[in-house]
Structures are given as structure tokens and as C-alpha cells.
C-alpha positions in Angstrom: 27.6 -1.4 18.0 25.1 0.7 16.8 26.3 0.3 13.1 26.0 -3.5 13.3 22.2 -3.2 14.1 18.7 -1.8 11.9 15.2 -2.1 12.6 13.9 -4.0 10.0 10.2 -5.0 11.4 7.4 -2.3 13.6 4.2 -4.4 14.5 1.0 -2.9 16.5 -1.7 -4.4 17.3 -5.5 -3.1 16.6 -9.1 -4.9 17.2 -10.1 -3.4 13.9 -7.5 -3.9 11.5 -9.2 -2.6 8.7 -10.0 0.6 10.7 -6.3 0.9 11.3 -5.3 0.8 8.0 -6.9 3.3 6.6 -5.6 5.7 9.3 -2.0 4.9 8.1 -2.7 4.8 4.8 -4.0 8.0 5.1 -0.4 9.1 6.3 0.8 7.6 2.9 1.6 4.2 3.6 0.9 1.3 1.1 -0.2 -2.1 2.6 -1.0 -5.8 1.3 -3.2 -8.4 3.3 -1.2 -11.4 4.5 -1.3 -14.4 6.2 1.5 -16.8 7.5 0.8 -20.4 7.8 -2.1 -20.7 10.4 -1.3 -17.2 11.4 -4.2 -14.6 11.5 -4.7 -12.2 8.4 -3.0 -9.2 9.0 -1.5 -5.6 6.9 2.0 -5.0 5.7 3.8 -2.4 4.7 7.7 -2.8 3.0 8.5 0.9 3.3 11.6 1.9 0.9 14.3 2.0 3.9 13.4 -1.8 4.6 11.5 -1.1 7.6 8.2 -3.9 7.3 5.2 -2.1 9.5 2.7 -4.9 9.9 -0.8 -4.6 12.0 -2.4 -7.5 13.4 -5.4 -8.3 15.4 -5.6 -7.8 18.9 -6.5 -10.8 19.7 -8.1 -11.8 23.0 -5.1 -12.4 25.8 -3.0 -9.8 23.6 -1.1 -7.0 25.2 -1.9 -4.2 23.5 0.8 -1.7 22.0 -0.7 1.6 22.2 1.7 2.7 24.7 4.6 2.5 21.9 4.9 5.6 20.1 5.9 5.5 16.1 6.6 8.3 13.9 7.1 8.7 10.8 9.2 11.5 8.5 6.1 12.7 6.4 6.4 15.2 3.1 3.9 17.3 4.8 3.0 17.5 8.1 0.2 19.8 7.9 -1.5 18.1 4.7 -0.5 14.5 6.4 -2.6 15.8 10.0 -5.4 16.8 7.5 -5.7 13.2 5.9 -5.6 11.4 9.4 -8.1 13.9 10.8 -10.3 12.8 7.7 -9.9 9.3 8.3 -10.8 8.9 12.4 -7.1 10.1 13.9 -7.1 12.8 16.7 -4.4 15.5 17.4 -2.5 15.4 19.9 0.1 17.8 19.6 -1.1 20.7 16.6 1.5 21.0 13.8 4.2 23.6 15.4 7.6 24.1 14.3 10.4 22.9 16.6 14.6 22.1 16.6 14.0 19.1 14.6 11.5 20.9 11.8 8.1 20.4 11.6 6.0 18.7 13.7 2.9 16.9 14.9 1.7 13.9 17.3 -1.7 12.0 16.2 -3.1 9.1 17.8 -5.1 7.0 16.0 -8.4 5.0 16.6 -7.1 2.6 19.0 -4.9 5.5 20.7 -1.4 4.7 19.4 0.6 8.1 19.4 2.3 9.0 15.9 4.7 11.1 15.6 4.6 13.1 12.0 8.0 15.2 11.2 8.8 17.0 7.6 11.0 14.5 6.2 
């Protein structure tokens, strides 16, 4: 039951990790470096709804994730396309209103497609 379940953990993958970062934090998320054991380095972000968003390295062998899409409910979606635009995202979709409110799709440097809403 669909009550009984919540995502708690969103991981991508990116050959520049650093890179990555900033495009997210540009969106307004807050990370901290971290690494596990003998686990690579990689970002985290605890987001106030307990969702963990973590980026690690696309290592070689490693499937990459761009094909997941992510999106994230934004306090602005035009000001949020103009940081992301500033910091190496493209736009995919232009902010446009829609049934669900505002609205945009960015993808960032690696080509992962974000979904920004007014949240």
C-alpha cells in the first residue's frame, strides 16, 4: 500500500561531480562531501521532507542515469531556470504555465532532465 512506502534516497550519477553540484545547488539545494567506508567521495543533500539526493561519480563500467528524470517543487520557477542557466543547465521546456502551476524542464551538464514546478 502506497501509504506503507516513501522515497527516502534519489542518487545520479555524473563524471564531474563537482560540475553537477553547482547546477543543483544553483536550484537551491544544500550539499556536504561524503564518503562511506572505501566508497568513492560523493555529494549529499538531506532535503527537509527526508528525501537524501546524493551524486556520485560515474565511474567506469557505470550505467549512467540520465535517462531518469527528477523534479523538484521550486519557490520560483522562472528565477530557479535563471540560476541553472547561469550555472551550465539548458532548457528544455521554457517556463509556461500548465494544470499543475508553473512549470519548466532543464537538463543539466550531463543531460539529466529536471523537472522545476512552483512549489
Amino acid at each position: 500500500m502506497a501509504d506503507d512506502v516513501r522515497l527516502y534516497l534519489v542518487v545520479i550519477r555524473s563524471p564531474d561531480i563537482d560540475r553537477a553540484v553547482k547546477f543543483y545547488e544553483a536550484i537551491g539545494l544544500t550539499f556536504t562531501k561524503h564518503a562511506h567506508g572505501s566508497g568513492p567521495e560523493h555529494y549529499a543533500c538531506d532535503m527537509s521532507n527526508g528525501v537524501v539526493f546524493e551524486i556520485y561519480p560515474l565511474r567506469d563500467g557505470d550505467t549512467p542515469t540520465v535517462s531518469t528524470r527528477i523534479g523538484f517543487a521550486v519557490a520560483d520557477v522562472d528565477s530557479a531556470v535563471a540560476s541553472v542557466t547561469g550555472a551550465g543547465g539548458i532548457i528544455v521546456s521554457a517556463p509556461a504555465d500548465s494544470p499543475w502551476g508553473r512549470r519548466a524542464v532543464v537538463a543539466d551538464a550531463d543531460g539529466h532532465r529536471v523537472e522545476l514546478i512552483n512549489g
